[in-house]
N, C-alpha and C positions, 0 to 999 in steps of 0.2 A: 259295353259302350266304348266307342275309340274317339280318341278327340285327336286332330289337326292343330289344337290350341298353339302358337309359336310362344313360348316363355321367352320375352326380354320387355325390357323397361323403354323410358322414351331416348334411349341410347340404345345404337346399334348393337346385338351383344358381340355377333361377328367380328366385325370391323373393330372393338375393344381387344377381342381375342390375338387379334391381328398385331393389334400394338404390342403384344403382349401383356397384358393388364386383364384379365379376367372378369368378366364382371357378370352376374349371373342371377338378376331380379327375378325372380316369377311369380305370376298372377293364374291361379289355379282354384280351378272348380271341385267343392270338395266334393258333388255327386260322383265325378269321374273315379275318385279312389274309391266311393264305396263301391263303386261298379264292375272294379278291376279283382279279376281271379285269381287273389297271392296265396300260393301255398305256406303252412306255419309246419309244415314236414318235421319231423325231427330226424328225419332219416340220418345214419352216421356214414359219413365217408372219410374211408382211410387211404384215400390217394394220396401218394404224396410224388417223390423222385421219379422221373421215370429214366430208369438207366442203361437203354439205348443212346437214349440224346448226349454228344458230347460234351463235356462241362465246357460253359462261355459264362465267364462274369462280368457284369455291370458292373466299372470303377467307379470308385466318387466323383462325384460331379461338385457337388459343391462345400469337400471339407475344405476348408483351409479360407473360409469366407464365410458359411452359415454358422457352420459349428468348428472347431479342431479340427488339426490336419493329424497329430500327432494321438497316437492310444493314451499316455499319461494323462495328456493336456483334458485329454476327452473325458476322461475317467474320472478327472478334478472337475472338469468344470460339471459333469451328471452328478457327483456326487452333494456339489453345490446345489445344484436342479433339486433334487430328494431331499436335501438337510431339513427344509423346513416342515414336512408331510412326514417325521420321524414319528410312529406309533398313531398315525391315524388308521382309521377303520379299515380293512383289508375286508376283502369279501372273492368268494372264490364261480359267484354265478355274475360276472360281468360280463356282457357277449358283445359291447361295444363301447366305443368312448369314441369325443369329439375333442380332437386338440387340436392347438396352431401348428402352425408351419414357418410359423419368420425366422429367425437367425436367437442362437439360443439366449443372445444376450438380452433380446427384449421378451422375449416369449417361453426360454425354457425351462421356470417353475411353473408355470401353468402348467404346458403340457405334464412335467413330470408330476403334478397334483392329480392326475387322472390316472396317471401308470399307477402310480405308488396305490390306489387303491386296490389292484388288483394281488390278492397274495403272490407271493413270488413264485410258490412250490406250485401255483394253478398249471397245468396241464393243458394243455390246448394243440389241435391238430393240424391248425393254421391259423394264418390272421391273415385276412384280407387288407388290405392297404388301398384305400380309395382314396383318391385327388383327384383335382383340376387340372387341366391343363396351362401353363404361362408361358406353352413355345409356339404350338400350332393349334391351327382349327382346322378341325374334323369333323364337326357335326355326325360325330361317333363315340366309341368308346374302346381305348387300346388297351388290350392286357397282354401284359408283356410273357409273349409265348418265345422270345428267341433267347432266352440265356435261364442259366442253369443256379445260376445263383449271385447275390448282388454285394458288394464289397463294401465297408464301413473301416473307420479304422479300428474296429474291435474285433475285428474276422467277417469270414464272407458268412454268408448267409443263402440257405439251400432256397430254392420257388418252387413249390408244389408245382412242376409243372405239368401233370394229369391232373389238378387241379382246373390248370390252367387253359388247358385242352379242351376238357369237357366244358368249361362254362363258355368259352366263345362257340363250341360246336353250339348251345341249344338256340343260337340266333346268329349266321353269320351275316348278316346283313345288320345288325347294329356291331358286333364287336370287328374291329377291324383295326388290327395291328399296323403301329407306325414307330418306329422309330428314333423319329424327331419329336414323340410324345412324351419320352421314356429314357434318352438319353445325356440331357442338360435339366430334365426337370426334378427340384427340391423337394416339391411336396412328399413324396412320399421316405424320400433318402434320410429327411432329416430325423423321421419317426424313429427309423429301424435301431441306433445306439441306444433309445430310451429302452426298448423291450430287451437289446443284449443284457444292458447293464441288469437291468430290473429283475427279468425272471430268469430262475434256475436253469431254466430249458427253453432255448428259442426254440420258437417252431419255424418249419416251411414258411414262406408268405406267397401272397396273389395279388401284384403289383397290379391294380386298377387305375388307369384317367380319363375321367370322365371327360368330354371336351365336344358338350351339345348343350342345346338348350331346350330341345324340344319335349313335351310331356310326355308324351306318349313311348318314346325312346327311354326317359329315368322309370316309366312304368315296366317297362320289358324290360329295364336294368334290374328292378326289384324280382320281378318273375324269376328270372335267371339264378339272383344268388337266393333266393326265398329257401330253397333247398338246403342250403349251409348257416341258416340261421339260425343258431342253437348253439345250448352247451356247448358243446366243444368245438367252437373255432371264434372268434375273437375279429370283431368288424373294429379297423380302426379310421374312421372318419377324420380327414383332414382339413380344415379350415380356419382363416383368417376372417377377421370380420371387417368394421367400417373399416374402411379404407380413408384416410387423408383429411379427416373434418379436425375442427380445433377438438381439445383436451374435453370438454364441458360440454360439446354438440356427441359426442363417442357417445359418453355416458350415456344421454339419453337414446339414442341412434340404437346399439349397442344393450341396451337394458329392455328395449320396449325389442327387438329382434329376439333376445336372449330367453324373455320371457318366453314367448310363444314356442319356441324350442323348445320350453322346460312342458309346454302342454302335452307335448307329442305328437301334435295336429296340424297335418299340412297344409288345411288353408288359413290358420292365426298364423303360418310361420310367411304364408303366400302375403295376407293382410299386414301386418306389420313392415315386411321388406317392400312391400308396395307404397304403403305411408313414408317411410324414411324420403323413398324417392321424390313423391308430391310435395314433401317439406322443405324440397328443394336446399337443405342442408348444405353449407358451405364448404366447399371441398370434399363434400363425399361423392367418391369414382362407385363406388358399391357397397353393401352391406354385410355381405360374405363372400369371398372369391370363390370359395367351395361350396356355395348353397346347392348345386345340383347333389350332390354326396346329401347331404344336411337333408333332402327332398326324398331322396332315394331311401336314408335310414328312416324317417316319420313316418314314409306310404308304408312303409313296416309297423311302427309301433302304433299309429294311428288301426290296424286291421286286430292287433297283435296287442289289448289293452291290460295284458297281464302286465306288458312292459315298461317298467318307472324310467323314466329321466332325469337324473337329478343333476341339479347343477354344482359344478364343485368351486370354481373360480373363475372370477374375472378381473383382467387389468388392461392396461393400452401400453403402445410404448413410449407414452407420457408419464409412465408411472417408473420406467428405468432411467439411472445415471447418463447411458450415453441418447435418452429417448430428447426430442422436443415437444411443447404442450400446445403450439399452433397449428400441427400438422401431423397427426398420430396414425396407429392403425389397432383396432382393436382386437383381445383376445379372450374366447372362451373355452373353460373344458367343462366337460358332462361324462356322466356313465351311464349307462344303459344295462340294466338289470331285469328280472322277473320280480314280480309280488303276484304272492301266491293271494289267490280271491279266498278274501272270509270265506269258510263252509257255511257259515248260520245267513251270508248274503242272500235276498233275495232274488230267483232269477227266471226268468221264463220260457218253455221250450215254444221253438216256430208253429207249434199247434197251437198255444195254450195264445198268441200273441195274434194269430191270425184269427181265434175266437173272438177275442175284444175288438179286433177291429171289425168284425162282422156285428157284433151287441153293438155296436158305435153306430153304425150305418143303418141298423133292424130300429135303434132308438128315435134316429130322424125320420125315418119312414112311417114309422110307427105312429108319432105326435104330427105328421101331417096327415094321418090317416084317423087321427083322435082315437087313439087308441093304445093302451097300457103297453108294457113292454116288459117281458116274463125273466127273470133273472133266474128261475127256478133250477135250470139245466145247469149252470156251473159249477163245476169243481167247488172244493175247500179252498183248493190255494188261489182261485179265481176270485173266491168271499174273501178274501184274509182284506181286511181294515190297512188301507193303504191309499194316499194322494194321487192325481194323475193328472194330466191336463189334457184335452182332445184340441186338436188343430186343423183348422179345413182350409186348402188350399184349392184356387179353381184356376186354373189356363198357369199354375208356376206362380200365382198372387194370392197374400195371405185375405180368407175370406170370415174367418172368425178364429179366435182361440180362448176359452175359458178353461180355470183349473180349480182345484181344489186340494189344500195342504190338511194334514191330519193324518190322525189313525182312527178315523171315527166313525168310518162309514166305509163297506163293504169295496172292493175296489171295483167287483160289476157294477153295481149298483152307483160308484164315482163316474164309469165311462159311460152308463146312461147316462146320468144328471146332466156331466162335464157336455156329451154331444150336442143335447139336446138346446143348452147352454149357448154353445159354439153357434148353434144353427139357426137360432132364435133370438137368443139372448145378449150376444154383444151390441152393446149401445153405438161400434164405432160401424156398424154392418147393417144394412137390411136382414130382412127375413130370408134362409134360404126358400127357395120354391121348388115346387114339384120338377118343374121341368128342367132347371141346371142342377138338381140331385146328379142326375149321372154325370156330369162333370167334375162334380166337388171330387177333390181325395184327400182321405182321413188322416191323422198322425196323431200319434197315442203317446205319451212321454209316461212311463211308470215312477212317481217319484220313491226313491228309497226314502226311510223313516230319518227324520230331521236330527244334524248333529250340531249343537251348541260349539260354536269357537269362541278364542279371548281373541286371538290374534289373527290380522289378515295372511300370517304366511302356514297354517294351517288350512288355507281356502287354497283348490289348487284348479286354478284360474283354466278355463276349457273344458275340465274331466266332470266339474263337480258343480251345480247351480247355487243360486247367494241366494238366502233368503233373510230379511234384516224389518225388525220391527219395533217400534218406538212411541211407547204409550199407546194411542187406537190407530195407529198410522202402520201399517207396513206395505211391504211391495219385496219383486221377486223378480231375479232372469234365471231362465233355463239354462241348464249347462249350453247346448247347441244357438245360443245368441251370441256367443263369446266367437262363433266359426263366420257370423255375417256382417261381422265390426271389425275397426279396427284400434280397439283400444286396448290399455294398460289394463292392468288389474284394477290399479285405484281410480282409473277413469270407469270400469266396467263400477265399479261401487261407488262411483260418483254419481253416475247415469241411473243408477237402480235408486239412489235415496231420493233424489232432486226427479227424477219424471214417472217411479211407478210409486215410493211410497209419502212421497209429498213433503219431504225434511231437511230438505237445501242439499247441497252437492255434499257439503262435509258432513253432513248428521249420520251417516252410517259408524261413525267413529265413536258417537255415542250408544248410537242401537244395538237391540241384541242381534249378533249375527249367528245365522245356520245356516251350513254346508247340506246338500244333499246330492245323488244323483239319480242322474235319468234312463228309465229302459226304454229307449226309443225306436219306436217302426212304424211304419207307414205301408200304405195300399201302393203294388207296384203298379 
């Protein structure tokens, strides 16, 4: 499915682009991503130089103003950057991270909190370098195919550029080199001294800017580099956050954005950056200058759920000596890693999922037909004692949904009960009837067996449903209610004590809470 969708907020994103000022809201449909064909290839490519093309280097553009002009100075002030991150965790499967871009004096222990996780001796075959654009609009994407390697005051720096070659050949109508995109612009200049300094061996890079706003354009952005997503090459996603709201409006601005990032989910990160805007927060120009990047790496990790997010740090440049607290801009860093899935996880092949939803549908037919419904045929691992909840949806509007938590009852035998349930049995529904049967279509959520938490930051808001009970009282959301809201975590557990388990906004604080998640599918 292709969508036309235009990504920008009730400002022009254009005309901001124009000002120079970036600003890049999007309001996105998460069927579209499930729709979109990303390859998770691990294919290896060892393109790097190609040593035909004459050497041209990119001078600095903005040392002697972002960061140092001078190698000393540079060298003191990164190693200040790093001081504080001295014997933190190092890990050598990082294939991305999200830092700032501002001027190193307000932003560059964040960003170095994100390097420094990466061991120094990691190996890597490139690093991608995505940014925004803050000079021109193109409602394109430039990667800089005309120079050979890009100059820092720590030494120049080689561009894969067969790297760089074949990714604009697989779409030359979105990549379209500019000059003015790539020759005054910081985002990406300032990264490159953090990776000198850092690792033992710079690799090649692949100078990316993104500089559109449209969906369908960051979906063929992701198609493209889908290829080089793996072990060995290193995505470094560059972005700033709120832009210009007071010290205390950030925070919140800034934490409720940052969240949804940490989901992996493009449309909490679409919902939140939409909310900032409606809150009509004071002095905020944007939420992230680099959300199309931020958009580009989620349609990934969102496809790709091996992929953790984790957040490393956040400050404002309210929080630095030369910062103000009336009028800040906010900074986040994250990494981007694998987690390997429990072996003992439960999980279902597209046979065994397209079974239940066929029992789901044989169960309503069945009970308007008064008549039994035979669980006899299923597998073992189809019987294995597990929760589920059946969902019926008619014209795209929810038409019933009942569930059932436990390990008490067979899981066929849950997705009969649950349909039958759904189709009959919600008190907020009529009866389904014979004749909009064929309109209805099913959704089957598999719930994993119930994990007891102490703490809300063991809940990991998006990936994982809340389940929270208190004396005879409980109530429940699905992981996938976190994707049609636009709340916090402690708003999504506000919501859940005060309107499904009946225990006021704060009682989840006292209830027992469990974590679970969902194996969800639906009738295409």
């Amino acid at each position: 499915m292709r969508s036309h969708l235009k990504l920008s907020d009730t400002q022009n994103l254009k005309s901001f682009y124009q000002m120079k000022n970036p600003h890049a809201l999007l309001l996105l449909l998460l069927a579209m991503v499930n729709a979109m064909a990303c390859s998770g290839s691990k294919v290896r490519n060892t393109e790097t130089q190609d040593t035909t093309m004459e050497k041209t280097v990119r001078p600095t553009a903005v040392a002697g103003s972002f960061y140092p002009r001078g190698r000393e100075e540079v060298e003191k002030q990164l190693k200040d950057c790093f001081k504080p991150f001295t014997g933190c965790e190092q890990r050598t499967d990082i294939q991305a991270v999200i830092v700032p871009h501002a001027g190193w004096v307000f932003s560059g222990e964040v960003a170095a909190s994100a390097f420094a996780r990466i061991l120094p001796s990691k190996h890597y075959e490139r690093v991608f370098l995505i940014g925004p654009s803050h000079q021109v609009w193109l409602d394109a994407v430039s990667v800089n195919t005309a120079v050979t390697h890009y100059a820092t005051p720590l030494g120049e720096v080689p561009v894969d550029t067969e790297a760089c070659r074949k990714l604009t050949a697989r779409n030359p109508e979105l990549f379209k080199y500019d000059p003015r995109a790539h020759d005054r612009e910081h985002c990406l200049e300032v990264e490159i001294p953090f990776l000198q300094y850092h690792l033992k061996e710079m690799p090649p890079i692949v100078p990316v800017i993104i500089s559109t706003d449209e969906f369908d354009k960051l979906v063929d952005l992701n198609e493209a580099l889908a290829p080089w997503f793996n072990e060995h090459n290193l995505f470094v996603i560059s972005s700033d956050f709120s832009h210009y709201p007071a010290y205390k409006d950030a925070l919140l601005a800034d934490g409720r954005t940052g969240e949804a990032i940490e989901s992996g989910n493009v449309q909490m990160l679409a919902n939140a950056i939409d909310r900032n805007t409606r809150e009509r927060i004071t002095g905020l120009a944007t939420s992230a200058c680099g959300s199309s990047g931020l958009f580009t790496l989620l349609i990934y990790t969102q496809r790709n759920t091996q992929l953790h997010v984790e957040h490393v740090l956040y400050r404002n440049s309210g929080d630095s000596p030369y910062g103000e607290k009336d009028r800040v801009v906010g900074y986040h860093s994250y990494i981007v890693y694998p987690q390997p899935q429990d072996p003992s996880a439960y999980t279902l092949t597209a046979s065994e999922k397209q079974t239940l939803l066929q029992l789901a549908r044989t169960s309503i037919t069945d009970s308007l037909n008064r008549r039994p419904t035979s669980i006899s045929h299923l597998s073992e691992k189809l019987m294995t004692p597990l929760g589920a909840f059946v969902t019926l949806h008619k014209n795209g509007r929810l038409r019933g949904c009942i569930g059932h938590f436990g390990e008490d009852i067979p899981l066929g035998k849950t997705v009969v009960e649950m349909a039958r349930s759904a189709a009959f049995g919600d008190p907020r529904f009529p009866s389904v009837t014979a004749n909009e049967l064929k309109d209805i279509e099913i959704e089957i959520s598999v719930l994993t067996p119930l994990k007891r938490i102490h703490d809300i930051s063991e809940f990991h808001y998006g990936r994982q449903g809340i389940y929270m009970r208190q004396g005879y009282r409980s109530g429940t959301f699905l992981p996938q209610v976190a994707y049609e809201v636009d709340w916090t975590k402690e708003e999504f557990l506000g919501h859940c004590a005060q309107d499904k388990a009946g225990i006021g906004w704060y009682g989840w604080k006292d209830a027992e809470l469990y974590t679970y998640e969902a194996i969800l599918f639906s009738e295409e």
